[in-house]
Structure formats: C-alpha cells, structure tokens
N, C-alpha and C positions, 0 to 999 in steps of 0.2 A: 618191701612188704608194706602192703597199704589196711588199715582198718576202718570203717566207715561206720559212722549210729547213728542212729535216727531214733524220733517217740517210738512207743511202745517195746522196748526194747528190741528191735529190728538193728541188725548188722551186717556187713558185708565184706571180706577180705579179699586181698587181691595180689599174687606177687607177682614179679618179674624175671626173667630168668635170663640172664645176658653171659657172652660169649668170651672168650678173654682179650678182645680187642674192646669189650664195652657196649659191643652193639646187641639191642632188643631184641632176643630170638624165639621167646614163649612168654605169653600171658594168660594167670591161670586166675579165675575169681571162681567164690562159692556162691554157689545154686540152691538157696538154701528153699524153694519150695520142693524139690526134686530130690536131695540127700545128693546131687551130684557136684561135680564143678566144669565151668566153661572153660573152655582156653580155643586161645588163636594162634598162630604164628607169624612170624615176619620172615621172610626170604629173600636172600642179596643176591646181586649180580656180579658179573666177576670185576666189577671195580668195585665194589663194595658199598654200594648205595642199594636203600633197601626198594625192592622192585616189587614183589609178592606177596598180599596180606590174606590169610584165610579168615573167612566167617568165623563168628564165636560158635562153641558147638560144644555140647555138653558130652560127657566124659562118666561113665559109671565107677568114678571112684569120690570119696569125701575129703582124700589128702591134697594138700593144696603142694603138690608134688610136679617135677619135671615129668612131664609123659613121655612114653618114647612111642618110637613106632605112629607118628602122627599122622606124616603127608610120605606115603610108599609112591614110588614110580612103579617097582613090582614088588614081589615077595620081599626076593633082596635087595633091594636099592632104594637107599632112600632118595626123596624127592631134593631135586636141588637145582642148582644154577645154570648145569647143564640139561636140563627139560625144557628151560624157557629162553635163555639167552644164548641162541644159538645164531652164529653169523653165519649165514650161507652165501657171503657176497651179491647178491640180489635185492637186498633193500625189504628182504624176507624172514623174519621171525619167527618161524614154527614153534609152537608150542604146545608140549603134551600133555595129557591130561595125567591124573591122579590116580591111584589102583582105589577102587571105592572100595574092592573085597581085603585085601590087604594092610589096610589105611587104619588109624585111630581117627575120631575126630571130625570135619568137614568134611573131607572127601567120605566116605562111610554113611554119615549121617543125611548130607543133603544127597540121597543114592538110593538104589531101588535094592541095592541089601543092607541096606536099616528097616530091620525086622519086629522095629517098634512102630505097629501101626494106629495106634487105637487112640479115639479120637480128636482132636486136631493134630494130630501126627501124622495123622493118615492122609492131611492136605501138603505135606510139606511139599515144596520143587525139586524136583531132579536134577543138579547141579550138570549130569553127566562127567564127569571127575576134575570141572574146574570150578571148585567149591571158593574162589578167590579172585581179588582184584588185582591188576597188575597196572603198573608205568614203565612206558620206556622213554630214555632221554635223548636230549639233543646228543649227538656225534660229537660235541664242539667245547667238552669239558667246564661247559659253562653252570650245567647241573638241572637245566630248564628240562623241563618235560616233553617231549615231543607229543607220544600218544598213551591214554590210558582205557582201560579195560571195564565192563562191569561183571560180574558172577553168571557163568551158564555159557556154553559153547558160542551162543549165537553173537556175542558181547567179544569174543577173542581177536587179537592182530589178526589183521586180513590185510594181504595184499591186491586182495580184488577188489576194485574201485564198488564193483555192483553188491557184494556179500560185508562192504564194511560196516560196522554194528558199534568198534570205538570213538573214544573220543580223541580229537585233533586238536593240534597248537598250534600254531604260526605265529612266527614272530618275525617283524620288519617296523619300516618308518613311515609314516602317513606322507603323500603328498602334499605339497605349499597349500594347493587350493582346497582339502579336505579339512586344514586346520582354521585356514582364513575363513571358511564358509561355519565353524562352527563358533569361534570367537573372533574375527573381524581381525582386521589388520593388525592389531598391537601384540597379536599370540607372539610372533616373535617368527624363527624360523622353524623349518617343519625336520631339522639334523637334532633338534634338542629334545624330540618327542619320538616316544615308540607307541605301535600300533600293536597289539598284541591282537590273536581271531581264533578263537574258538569255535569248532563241528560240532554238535552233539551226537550219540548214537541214536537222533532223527535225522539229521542232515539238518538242523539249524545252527546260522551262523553267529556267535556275538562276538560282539567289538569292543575292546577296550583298548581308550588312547592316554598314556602314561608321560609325564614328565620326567625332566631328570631327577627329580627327589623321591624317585617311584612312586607319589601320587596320581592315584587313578583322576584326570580331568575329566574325562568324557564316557558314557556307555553306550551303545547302539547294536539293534538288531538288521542283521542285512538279510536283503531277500524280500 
C-alpha cells in the first residue's frame, strides 16, 4: 500500500495485490475526481513471466479492494494464459480477445458497451476486446523479448508479413567492417559486440550496437 500528498491537501493511494508466488497481479489507485478507482492487471505466461498488461481503467467502486471479474474470456472463464500463449507449432500466436460484455474494467470500458457516453467519454477508442499490451520472448530462455504488442486489434501478433502492426527484436553480432567503419581500427573485434534491431509498428528499423558491459556504443536508423 502506497499513500501519496501533495499542496493543498490533494492525495492519492495505491495498493497492490500479488499472488502467493509474489508476483504483481492487480493494481488498484483512487480516482479521487470521479469517487472511483483505477486498476490494471498483469497476466503471465506459462513460464511465468509477465506477458499481458491492461490499461488503467476506472471501476465504480471507492474501496481500494481486489476486483474480481476483471478480464472474462466469456461468461465463465476467466481470461488467462491460455487465450494468448498458445503454441500451434507454426511460429503462430493466436490470441483472443476479451468479453467486453462480461469483463470489469478495460475490456468493458475501452468497448462499445461502456454506456458511459457523455462528454469526453463519448470520444474514447474501441479497444475491440484487446484493451492491453503484450510481449513475447525469445525461445532461448534467455528472457529477451522477441516481439511486442500495442492496445487495439490492429497492433496484435501477426504472422502475416503484410498485416504485421508489432514491434520486432533481433538480436545478433555486427560485422568486422560495420564496427571498423564506425570507430576505426582500434574498436577491437566485432565477437565482443552485439548488434541489437528494432521494427517499429511503422516498419522502421533502429540499431543499437552494445559492448560487453551492455553499454549502448552506437545508435542508428536503417532504411
């Protein structure tokens, strides 16, 4: 439990609601222009690293209380690990969306039956029922991230080169002549350096070149 004060006597609380292995599974703060409270969730994969985070999203109650019924797959099911981390041997990720009708919370809220329209409410986005970010990692238990996600269908794992909308990781070693050409002969060899490449959800690429002390040496945009 966290408490927060600032002048005019303005405050703010915030607790956390963790699982009995320790890991963050609900964050709830008060709303205090609203009489409500926010909260988000974290959602793990089946190794246990957290993969799923919902938007903040306000809550019609004032107790800074565990919600239930947050993120529904349907009626009875709740949302969980098997909706997003599903291996179809394909190199293919499906992942389902959220019951918006069912749901507390993000899925509900950013949805066309949140029946609080009135004014700037009335502008919010249509998550379509994936009201949250996602990361999937390397295969290679190294813990690196492969690809990650932003909020709204169009943002999800895609295995079609033409509909992809994530973001990309690549990780490898820069060639002799890429490092010689940026620092001159004395860089050393190009086995002591990694080359890390980022895609954005435009299709731009960055480049960052790391030493062994994971210092960032170098940045560059390609393309």
């Amino acid at each position: 439990y966290t408490a927060s004060f600032v002048e005019e006597g303005k405050q703010g609380a915030q607790i956390t609601y963790s699982d009995g292995t320790g890991k963050d599974r609900q964050g709830v703060s008060t709303l205090n222009t609203e009489q409500k409270v926010m909260v988000s969730t974290t959602l793990y994969d089946h190794q246990g690293r957290p993969a799923v985070s919902t938007l903040p999203a306000p809550v019609g109650t004032q107790a800074l209380s565990y919600i239930e019924n947050l993120n529904k797959y349907d009626a009875a099911v709740q949302y969980g690990r098997d909706h997003f981390d599903v291996d179809l041997g394909s190199c293919d990720n499906p992942v389902s969306p959220m019951d918006k009708v069912n749901s507390v919370g993000a899925a509900n809220y950013y949805s066309t039956a949140n029946n609080d329209k009135e004014g700037a409410q009335a502008m919010l986005p249509d998550a379509e029922g994936y009201p949250f970010t996602q990361v999937e990692y390397m295969p290679d238990l190294t813990g690196r991230v492969r690809r990650s996600t932003m909020p709204g269908p169009d943002h999800q794992l895609s295995s079609a080169a033409t509909a992809r909308h994530e973001t990309q990781y690549f990780y490898g070693q820069p060639a002799q002549a890429e490092i010689d050409r940026l620092f001159g002969s004395e860089v050393g060899i190009a086995n002591h350096y990694q080359r890390n490449v980022i895609k954005d959800a435009n299709g731009q690429i960055s480049v960052s070149y790391v030493d062994m002390h994971g210092r960032v040496i170098a940045t560059a945009l390609a393309g």
